[in-house]
Backbone as JSON Lines, residues from 0, in Angstrom:
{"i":0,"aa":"X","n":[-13.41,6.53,-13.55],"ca":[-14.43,5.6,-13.13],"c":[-14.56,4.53,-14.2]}
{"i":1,"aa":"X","n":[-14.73,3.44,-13.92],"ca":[-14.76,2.13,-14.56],"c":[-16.37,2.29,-15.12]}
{"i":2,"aa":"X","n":[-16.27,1.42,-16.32],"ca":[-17.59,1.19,-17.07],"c":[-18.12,0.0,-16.73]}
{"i":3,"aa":"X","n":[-19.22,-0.52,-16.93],"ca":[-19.71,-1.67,-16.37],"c":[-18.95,-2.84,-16.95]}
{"i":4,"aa":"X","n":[-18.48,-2.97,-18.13],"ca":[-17.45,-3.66,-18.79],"c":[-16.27,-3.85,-18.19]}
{"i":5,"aa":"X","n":[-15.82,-2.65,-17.61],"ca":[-14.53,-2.38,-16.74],"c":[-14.48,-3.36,-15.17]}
{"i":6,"aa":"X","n":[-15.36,-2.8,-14.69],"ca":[-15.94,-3.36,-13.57],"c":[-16.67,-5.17,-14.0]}
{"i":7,"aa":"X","n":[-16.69,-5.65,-14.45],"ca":[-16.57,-7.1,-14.51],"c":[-15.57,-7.37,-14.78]}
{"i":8,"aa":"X","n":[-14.72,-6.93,-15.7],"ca":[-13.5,-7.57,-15.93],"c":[-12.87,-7.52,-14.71]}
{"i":9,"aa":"X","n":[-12.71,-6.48,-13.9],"ca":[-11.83,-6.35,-12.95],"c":[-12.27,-7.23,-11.66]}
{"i":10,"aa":"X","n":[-13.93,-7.57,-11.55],"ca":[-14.79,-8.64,-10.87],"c":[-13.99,-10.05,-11.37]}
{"i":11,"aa":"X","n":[-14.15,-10.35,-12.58],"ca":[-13.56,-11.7,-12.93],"c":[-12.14,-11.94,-12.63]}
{"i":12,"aa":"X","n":[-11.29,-11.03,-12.84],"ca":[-9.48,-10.96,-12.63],"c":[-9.54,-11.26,-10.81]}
{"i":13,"aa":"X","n":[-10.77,-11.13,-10.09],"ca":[-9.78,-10.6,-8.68],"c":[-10.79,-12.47,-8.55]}
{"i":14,"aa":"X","n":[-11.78,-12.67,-8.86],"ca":[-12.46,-13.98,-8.51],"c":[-13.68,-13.52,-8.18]}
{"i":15,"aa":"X","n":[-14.56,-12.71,-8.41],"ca":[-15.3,-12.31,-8.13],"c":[-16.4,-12.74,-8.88]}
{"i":16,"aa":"X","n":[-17.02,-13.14,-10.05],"ca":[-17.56,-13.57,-11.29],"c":[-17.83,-12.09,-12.1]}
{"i":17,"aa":"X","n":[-18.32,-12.41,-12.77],"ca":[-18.71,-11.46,-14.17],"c":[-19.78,-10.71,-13.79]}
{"i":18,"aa":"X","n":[-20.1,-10.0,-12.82],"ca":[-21.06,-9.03,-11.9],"c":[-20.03,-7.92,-12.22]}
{"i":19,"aa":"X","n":[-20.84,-6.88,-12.09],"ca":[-21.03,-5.8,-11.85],"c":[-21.62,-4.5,-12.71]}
{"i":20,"aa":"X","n":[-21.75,-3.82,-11.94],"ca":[-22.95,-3.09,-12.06],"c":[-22.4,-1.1,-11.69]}
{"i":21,"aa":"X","n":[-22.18,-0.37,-12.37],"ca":[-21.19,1.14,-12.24],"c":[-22.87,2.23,-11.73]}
{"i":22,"aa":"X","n":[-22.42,2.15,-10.57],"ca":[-23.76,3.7,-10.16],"c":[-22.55,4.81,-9.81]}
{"i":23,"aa":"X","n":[-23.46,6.11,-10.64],"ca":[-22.67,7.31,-10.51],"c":[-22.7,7.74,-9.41]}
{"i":24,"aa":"X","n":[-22.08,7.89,-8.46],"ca":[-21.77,8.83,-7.2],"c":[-22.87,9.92,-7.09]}
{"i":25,"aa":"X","n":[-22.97,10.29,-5.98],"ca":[-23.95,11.31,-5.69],"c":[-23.64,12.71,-5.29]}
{"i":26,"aa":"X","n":[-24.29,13.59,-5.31],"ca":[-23.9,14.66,-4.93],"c":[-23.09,14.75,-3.4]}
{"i":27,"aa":"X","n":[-23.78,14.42,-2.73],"ca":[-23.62,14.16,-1.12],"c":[-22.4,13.83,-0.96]}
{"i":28,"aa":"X","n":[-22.17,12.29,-1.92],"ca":[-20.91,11.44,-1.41],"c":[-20.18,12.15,-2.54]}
{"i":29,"aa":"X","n":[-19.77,12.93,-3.26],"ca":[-18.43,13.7,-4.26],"c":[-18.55,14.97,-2.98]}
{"i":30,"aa":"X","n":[-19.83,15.75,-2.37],"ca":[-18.88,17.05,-1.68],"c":[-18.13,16.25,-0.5]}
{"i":31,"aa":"X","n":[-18.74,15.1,0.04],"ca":[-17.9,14.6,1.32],"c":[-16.31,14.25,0.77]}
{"i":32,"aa":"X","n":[-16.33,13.8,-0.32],"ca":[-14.89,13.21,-1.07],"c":[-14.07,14.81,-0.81]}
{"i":33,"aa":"X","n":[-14.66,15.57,-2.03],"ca":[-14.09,16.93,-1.96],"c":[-13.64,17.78,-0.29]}
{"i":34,"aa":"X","n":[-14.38,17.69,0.46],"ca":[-13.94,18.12,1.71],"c":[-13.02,17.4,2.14]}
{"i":35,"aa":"X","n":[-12.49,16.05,2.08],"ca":[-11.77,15.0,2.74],"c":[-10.33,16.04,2.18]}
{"i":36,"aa":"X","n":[-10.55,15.86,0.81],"ca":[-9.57,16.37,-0.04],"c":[-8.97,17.89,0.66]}
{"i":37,"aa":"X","n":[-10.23,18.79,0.45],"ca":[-9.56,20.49,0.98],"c":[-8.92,19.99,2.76]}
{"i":38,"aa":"X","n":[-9.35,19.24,3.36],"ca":[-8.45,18.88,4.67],"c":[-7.14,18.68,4.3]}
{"i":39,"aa":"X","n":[-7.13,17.81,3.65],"ca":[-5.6,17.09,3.11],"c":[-4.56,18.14,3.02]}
{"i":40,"aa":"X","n":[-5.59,19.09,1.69],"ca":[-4.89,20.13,1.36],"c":[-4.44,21.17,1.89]}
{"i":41,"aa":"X","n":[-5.47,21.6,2.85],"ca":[-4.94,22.65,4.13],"c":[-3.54,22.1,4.78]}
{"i":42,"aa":"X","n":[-3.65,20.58,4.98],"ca":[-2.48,20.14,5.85],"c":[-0.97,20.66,4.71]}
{"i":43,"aa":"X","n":[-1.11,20.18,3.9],"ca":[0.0,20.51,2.89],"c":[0.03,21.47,2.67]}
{"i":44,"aa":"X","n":[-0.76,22.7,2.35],"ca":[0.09,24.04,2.06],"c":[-0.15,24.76,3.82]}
{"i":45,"aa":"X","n":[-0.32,24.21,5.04],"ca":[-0.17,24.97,6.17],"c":[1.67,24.55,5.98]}
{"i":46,"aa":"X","n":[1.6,23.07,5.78],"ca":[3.32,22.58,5.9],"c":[3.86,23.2,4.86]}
{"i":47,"aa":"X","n":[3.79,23.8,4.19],"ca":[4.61,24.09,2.66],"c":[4.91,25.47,3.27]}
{"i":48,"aa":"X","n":[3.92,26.5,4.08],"ca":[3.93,27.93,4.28],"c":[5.04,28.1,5.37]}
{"i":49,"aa":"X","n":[5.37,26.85,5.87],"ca":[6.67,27.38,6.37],"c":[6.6,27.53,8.09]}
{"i":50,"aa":"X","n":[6.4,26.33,8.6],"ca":[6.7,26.77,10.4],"c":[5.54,26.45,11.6]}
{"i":51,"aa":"X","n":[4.07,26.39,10.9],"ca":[3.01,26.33,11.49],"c":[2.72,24.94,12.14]}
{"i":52,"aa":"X","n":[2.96,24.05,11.22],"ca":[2.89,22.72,11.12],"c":[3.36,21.89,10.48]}
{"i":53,"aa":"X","n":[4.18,20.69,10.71],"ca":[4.6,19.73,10.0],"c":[3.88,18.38,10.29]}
{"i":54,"aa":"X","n":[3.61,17.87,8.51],"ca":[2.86,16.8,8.64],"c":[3.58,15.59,8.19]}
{"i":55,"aa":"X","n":[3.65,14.6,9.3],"ca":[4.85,13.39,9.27],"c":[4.38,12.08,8.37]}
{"i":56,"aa":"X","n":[2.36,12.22,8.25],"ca":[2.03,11.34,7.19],"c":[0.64,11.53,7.41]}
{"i":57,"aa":"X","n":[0.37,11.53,6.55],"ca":[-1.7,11.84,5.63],"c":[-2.32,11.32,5.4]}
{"i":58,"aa":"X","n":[-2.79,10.15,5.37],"ca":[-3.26,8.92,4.65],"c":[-4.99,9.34,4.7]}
{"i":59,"aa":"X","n":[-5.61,9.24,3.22],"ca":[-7.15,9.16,3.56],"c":[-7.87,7.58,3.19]}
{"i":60,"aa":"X","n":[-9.23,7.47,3.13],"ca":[-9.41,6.43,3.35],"c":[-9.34,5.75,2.05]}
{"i":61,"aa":"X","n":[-9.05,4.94,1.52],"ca":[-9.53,3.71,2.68],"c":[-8.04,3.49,3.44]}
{"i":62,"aa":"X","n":[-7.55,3.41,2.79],"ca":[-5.93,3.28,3.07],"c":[-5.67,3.86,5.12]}
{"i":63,"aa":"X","n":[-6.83,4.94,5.42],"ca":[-6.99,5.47,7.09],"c":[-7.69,4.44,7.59]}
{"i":64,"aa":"X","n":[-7.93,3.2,7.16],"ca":[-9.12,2.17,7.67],"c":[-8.15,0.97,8.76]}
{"i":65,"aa":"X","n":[-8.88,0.58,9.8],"ca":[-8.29,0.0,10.59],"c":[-8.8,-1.15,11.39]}
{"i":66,"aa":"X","n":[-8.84,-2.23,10.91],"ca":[-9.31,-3.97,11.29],"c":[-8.77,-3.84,12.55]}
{"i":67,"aa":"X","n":[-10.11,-4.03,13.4],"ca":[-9.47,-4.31,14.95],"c":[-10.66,-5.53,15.32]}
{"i":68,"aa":"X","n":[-10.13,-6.37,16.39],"ca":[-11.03,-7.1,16.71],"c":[-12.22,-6.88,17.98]}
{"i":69,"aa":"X","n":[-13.3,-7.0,18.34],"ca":[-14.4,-6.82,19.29],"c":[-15.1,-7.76,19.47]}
{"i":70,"aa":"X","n":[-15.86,-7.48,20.45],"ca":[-16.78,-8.72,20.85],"c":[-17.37,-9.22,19.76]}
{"i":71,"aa":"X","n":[-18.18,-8.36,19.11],"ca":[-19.03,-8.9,17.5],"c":[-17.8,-9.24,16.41]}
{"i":72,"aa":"X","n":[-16.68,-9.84,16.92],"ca":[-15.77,-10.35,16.06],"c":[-14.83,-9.21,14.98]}
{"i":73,"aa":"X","n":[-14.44,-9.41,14.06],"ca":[-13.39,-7.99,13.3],"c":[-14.13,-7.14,12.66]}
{"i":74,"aa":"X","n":[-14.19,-5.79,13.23],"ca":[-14.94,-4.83,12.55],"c":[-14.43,-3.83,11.98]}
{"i":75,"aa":"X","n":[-14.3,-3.06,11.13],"ca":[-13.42,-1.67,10.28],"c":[-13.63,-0.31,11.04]}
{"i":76,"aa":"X","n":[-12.8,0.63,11.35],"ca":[-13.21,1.79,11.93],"c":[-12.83,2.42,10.19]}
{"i":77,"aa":"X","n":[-13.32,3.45,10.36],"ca":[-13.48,3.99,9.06],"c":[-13.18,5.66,8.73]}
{"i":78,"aa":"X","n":[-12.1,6.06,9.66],"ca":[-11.54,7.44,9.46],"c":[-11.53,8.08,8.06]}
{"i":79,"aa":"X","n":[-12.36,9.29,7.85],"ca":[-11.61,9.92,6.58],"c":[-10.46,10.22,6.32]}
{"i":80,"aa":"X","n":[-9.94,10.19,7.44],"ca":[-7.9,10.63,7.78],"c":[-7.24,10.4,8.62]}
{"i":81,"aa":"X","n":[-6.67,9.85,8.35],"ca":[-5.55,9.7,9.63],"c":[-4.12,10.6,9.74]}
{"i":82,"aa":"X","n":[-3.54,11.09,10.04],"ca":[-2.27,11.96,9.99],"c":[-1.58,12.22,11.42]}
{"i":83,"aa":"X","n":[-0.23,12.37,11.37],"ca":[0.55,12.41,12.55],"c":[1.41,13.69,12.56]}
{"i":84,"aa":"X","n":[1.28,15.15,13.05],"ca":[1.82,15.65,12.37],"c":[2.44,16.83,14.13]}
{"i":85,"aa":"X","n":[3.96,17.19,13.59],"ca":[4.32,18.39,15.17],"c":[4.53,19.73,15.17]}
{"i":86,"aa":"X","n":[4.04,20.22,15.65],"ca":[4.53,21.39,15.68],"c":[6.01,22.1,15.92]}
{"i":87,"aa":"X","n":[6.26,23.61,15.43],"ca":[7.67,23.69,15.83],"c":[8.09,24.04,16.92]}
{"i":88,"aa":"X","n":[7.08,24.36,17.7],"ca":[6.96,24.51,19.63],"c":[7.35,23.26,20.27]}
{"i":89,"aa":"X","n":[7.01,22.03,20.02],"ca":[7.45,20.82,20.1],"c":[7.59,19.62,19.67]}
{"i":90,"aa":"X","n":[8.4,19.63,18.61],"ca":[9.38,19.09,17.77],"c":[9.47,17.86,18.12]}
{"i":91,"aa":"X","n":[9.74,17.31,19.6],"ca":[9.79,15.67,20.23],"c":[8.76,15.16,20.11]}
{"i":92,"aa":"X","n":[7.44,15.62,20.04],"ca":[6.09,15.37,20.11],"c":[5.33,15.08,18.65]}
{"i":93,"aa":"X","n":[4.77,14.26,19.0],"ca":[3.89,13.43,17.3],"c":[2.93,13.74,17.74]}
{"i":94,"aa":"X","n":[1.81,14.17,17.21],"ca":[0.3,14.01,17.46],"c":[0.3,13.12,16.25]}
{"i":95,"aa":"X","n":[-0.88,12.32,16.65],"ca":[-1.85,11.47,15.95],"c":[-3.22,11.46,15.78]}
{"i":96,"aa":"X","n":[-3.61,11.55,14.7],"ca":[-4.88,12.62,14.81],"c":[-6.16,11.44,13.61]}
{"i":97,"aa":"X","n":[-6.75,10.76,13.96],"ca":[-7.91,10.69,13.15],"c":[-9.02,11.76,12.86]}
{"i":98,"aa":"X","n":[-9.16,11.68,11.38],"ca":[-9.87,13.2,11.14],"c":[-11.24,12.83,10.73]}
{"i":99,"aa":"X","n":[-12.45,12.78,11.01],"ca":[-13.59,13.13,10.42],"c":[-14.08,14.34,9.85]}
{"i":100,"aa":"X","n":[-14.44,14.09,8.54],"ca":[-15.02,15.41,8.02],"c":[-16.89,15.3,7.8]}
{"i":101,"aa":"X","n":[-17.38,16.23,8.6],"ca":[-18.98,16.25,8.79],"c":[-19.32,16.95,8.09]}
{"i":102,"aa":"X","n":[-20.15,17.12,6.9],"ca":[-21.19,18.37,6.18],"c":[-22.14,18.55,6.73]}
{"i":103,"aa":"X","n":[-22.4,18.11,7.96],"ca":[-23.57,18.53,8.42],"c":[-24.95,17.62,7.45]}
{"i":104,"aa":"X","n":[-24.67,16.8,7.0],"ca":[-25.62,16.19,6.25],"c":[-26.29,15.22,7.06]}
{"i":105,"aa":"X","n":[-25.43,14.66,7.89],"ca":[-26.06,13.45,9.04],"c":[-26.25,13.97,10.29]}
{"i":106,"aa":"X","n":[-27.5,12.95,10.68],"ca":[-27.95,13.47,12.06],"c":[-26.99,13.29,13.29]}
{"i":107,"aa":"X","n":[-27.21,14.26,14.22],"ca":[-26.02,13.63,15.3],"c":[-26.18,12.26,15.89]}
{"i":108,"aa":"X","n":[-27.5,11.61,16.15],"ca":[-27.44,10.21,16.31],"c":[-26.17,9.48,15.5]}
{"i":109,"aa":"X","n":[-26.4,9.34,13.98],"ca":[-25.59,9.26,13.77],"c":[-24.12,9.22,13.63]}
{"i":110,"aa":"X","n":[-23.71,10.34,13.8],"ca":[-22.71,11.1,14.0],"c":[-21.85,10.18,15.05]}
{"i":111,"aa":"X","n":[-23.0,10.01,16.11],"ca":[-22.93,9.39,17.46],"c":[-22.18,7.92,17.36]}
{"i":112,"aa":"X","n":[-23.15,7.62,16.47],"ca":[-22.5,6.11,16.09],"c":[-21.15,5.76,16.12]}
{"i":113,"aa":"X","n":[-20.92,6.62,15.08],"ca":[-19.48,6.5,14.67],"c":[-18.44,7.17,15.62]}
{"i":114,"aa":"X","n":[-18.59,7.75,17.05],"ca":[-17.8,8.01,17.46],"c":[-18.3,6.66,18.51]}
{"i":115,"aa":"X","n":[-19.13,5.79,18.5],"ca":[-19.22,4.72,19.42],"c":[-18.28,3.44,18.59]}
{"i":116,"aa":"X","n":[-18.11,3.71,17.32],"ca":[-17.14,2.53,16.81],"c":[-15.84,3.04,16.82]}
{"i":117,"aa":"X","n":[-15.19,4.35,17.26],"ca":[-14.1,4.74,17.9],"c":[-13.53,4.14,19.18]}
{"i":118,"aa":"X","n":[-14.72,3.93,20.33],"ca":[-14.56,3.63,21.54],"c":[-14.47,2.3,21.62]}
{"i":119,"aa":"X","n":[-15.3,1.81,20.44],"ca":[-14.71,0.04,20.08],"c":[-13.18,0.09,19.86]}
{"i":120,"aa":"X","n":[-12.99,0.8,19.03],"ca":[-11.55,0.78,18.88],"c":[-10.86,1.11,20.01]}
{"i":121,"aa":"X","n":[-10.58,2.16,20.62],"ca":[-9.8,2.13,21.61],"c":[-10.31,1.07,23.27]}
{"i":122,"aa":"X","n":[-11.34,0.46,23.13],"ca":[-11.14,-0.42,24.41],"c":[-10.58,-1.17,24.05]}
{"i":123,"aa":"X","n":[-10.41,-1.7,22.41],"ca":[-9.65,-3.26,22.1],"c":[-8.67,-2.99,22.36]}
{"i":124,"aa":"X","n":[-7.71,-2.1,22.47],"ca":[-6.38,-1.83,22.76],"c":[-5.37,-1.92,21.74]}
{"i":125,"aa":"X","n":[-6.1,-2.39,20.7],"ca":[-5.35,-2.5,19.37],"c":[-4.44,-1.34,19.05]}
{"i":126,"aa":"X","n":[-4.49,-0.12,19.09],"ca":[-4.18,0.79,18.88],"c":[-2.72,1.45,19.23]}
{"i":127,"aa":"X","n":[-3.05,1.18,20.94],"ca":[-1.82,1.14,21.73],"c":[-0.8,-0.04,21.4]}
{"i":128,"aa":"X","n":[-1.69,-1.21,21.09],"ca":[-0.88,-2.27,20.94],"c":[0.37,-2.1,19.7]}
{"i":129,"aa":"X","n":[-0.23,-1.36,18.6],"ca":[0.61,-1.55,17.25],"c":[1.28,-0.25,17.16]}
{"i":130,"aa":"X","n":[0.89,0.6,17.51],"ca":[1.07,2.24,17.67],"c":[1.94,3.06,18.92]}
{"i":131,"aa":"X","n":[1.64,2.81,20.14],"ca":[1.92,2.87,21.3],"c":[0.73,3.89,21.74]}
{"i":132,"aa":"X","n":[0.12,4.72,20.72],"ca":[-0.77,5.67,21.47],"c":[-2.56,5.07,20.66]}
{"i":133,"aa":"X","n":[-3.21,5.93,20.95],"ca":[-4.79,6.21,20.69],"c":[-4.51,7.52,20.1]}
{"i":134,"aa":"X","n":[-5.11,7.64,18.55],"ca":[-5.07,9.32,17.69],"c":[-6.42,10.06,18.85]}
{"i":135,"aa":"X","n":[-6.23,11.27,18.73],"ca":[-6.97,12.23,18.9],"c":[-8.51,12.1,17.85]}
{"i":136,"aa":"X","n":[-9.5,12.17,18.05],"ca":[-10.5,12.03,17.21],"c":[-10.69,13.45,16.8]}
{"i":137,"aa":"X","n":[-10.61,14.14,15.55],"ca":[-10.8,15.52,15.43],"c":[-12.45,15.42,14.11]}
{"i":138,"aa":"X","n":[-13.58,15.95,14.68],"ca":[-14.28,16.43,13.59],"c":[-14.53,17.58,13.18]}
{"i":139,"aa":"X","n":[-14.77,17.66,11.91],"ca":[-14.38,18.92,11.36],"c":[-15.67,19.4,10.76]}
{"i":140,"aa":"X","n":[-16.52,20.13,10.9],"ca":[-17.84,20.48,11.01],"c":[-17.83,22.02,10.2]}
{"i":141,"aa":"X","n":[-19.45,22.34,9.32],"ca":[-19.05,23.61,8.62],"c":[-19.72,24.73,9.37]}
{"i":142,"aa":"X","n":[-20.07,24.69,10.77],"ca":[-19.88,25.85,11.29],"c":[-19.97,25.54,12.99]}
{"i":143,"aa":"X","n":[-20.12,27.16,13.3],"ca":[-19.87,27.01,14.48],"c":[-21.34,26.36,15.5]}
{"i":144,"aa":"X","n":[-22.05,26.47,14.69],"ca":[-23.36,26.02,15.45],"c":[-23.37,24.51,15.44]}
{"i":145,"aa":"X","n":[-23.04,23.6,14.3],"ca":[-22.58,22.61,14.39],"c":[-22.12,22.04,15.37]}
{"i":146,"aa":"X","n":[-20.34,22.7,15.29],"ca":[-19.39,21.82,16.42],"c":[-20.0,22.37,18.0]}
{"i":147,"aa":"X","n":[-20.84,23.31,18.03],"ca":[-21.68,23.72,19.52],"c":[-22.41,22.87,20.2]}
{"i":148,"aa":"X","n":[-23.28,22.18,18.92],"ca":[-24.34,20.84,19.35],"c":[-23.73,19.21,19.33]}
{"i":149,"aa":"X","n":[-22.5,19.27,18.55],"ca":[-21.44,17.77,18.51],"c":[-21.13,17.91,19.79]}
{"i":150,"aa":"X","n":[-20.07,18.9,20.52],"ca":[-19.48,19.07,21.34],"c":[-20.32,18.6,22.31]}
{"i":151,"aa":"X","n":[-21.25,19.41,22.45],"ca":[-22.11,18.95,24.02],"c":[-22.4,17.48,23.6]}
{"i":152,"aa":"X","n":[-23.23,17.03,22.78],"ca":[-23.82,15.46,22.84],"c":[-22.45,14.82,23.11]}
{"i":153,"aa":"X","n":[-20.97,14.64,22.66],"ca":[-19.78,14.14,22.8],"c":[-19.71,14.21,24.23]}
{"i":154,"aa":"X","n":[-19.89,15.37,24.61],"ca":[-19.53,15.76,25.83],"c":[-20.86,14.87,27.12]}
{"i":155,"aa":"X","n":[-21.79,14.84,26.83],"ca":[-23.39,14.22,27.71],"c":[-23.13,13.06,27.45]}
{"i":156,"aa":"X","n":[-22.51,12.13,26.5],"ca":[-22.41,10.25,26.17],"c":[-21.78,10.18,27.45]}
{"i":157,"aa":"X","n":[-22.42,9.48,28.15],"ca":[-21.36,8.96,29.33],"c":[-20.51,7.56,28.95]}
{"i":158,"aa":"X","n":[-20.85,7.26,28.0],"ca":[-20.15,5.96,27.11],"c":[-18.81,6.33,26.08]}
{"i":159,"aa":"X","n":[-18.85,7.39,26.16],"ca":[-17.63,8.23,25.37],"c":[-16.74,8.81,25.86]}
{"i":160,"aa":"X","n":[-15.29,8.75,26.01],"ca":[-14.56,9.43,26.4],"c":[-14.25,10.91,25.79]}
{"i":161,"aa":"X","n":[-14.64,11.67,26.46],"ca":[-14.79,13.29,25.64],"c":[-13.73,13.72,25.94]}
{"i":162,"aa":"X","n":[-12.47,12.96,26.27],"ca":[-11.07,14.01,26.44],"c":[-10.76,13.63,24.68]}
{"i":163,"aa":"X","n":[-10.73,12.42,24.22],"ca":[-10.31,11.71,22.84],"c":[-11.05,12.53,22.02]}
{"i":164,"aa":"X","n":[-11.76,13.48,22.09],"ca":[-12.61,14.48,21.04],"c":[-12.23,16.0,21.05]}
{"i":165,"aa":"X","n":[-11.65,16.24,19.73],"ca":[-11.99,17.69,19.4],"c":[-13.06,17.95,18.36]}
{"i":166,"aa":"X","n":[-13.66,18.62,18.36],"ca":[-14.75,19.45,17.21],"c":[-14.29,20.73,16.84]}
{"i":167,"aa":"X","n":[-13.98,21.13,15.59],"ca":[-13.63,22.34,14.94],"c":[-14.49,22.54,13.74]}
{"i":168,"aa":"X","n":[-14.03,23.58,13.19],"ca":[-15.09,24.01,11.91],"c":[-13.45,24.2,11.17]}
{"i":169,"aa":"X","n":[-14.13,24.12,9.55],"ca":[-13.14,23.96,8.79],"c":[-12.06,25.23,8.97]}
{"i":170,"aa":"X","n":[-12.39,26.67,9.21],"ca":[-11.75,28.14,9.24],"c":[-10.94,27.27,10.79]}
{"i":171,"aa":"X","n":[-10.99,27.04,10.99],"ca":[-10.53,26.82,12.51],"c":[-9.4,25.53,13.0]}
{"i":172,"aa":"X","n":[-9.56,24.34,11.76],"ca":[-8.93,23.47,11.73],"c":[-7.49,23.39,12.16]}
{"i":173,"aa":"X","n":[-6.66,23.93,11.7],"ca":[-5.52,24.06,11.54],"c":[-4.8,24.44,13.24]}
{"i":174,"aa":"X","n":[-5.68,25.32,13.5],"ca":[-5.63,25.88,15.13],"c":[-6.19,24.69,15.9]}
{"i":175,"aa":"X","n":[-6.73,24.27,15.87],"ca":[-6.98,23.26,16.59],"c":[-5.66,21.93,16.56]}
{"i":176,"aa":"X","n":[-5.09,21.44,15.73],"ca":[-4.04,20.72,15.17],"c":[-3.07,21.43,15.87]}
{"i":177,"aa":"X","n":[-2.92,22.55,15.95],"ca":[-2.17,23.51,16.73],"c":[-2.47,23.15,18.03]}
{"i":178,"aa":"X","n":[-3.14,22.78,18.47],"ca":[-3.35,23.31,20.4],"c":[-3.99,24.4,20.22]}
{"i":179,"aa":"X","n":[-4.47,25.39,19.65],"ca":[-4.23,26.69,19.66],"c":[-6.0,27.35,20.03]}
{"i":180,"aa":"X","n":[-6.71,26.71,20.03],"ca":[-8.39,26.57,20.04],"c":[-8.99,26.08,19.4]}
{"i":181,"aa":"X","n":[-10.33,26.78,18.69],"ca":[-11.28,25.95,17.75],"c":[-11.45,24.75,18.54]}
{"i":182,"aa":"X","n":[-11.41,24.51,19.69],"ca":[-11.89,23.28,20.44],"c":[-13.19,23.24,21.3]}
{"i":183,"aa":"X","n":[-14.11,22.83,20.85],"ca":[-15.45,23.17,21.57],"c":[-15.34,22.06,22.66]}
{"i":184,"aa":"X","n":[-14.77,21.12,22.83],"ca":[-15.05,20.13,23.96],"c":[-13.66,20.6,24.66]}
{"i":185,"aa":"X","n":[-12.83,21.29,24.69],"ca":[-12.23,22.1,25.8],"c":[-12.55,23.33,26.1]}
{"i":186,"aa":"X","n":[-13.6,23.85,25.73],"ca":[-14.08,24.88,25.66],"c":[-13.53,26.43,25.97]}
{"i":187,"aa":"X","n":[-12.14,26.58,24.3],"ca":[-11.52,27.18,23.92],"c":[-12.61,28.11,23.28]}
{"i":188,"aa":"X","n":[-13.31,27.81,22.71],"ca":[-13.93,28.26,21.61],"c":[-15.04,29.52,22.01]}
């Protein structure tokens, strides 16, 4: 982490002026970082263990962030992950998977939101346009009572397409990436 010294200089180098100002991170926003991370990491040692899953690319954010244009002009969707990864059942097949990771810290209104700036994204068509497909929206929730109450509200938005949604809990992730359950909005689970 940059010092406030650090952080102006690096303000002045990009054109920014001689501002800035270093606030320490919070509890909240380091466990959300850290969970982004143990996702990542599940993906890499499920692929390392040999057969379960192969992951074709990982990217977290910001680098998972994606400028599309909408009526209110260019707005950012803001995935914690993005990854494309196949199984060895079918090998021809890519999934594409945007990943949210939930602590359960935000309200589902919320929650809500952000799967309504998903649906921005996929009506612009941007997606299909550069990609050929729309990722799977997967959130990843720390239990099962959680993805029970996501699922249904996902599922009641009549403004949301609830096929583009899975909800899993972290023990369950991997199976879900699978086809395999942990899917409360196909109601595997």
């Amino acid at each position: 982490m940059l010092t406030s010294v650090g952080q102006r200089l690096r303000n002045l180098r990009s054109g920014r002026g001689a501002t800035g100002t270093v606030r320490e991170p919070g509890e909240r926003f380091i466990a959300h970082y850290l969970a982004i991370a143990d996702v990542r990491l599940a993906l890499v040692q499920a692929e390392r263990a040999g057969g379960s899953i192969s992951v074709l690319q990982c990217v977290i954010e910001p680098r998972a962030w994606r400028r599309f244009t909408s009526f209110g002009g260019t707005e950012v969707l803001k995935p914690d992950l993005f990854a494309i990864t196949v199984t060895p059942d079918d090998a021809d097949f890519e999934e594409h998977w945007f990943i949210e990771v939930d602590r359960g810290t935000e309200s589902l209104p919320t929650v809500l939101k952000q799967c309504d700036r998903y649906e921005a994204y996929r009506r612009s068509g941007q997606a299909e346009a550069e990609h050929g497909v729309f990722p799977l929206i997967v959130w990843v929730v720390p239990d099962e009572r959680r993805a029970s109450k996501l699922a249904e509200r996902i599922t009641n938005a009549r403004h949301l397409k609830a096929a583009n949604y899975r909800v899993t809990t972290d023990a369950e992730l991997l199976s879900c990436l699978r086809g395999e359950g942990g899917d409360w909005l196909r109601g595997d689970a």
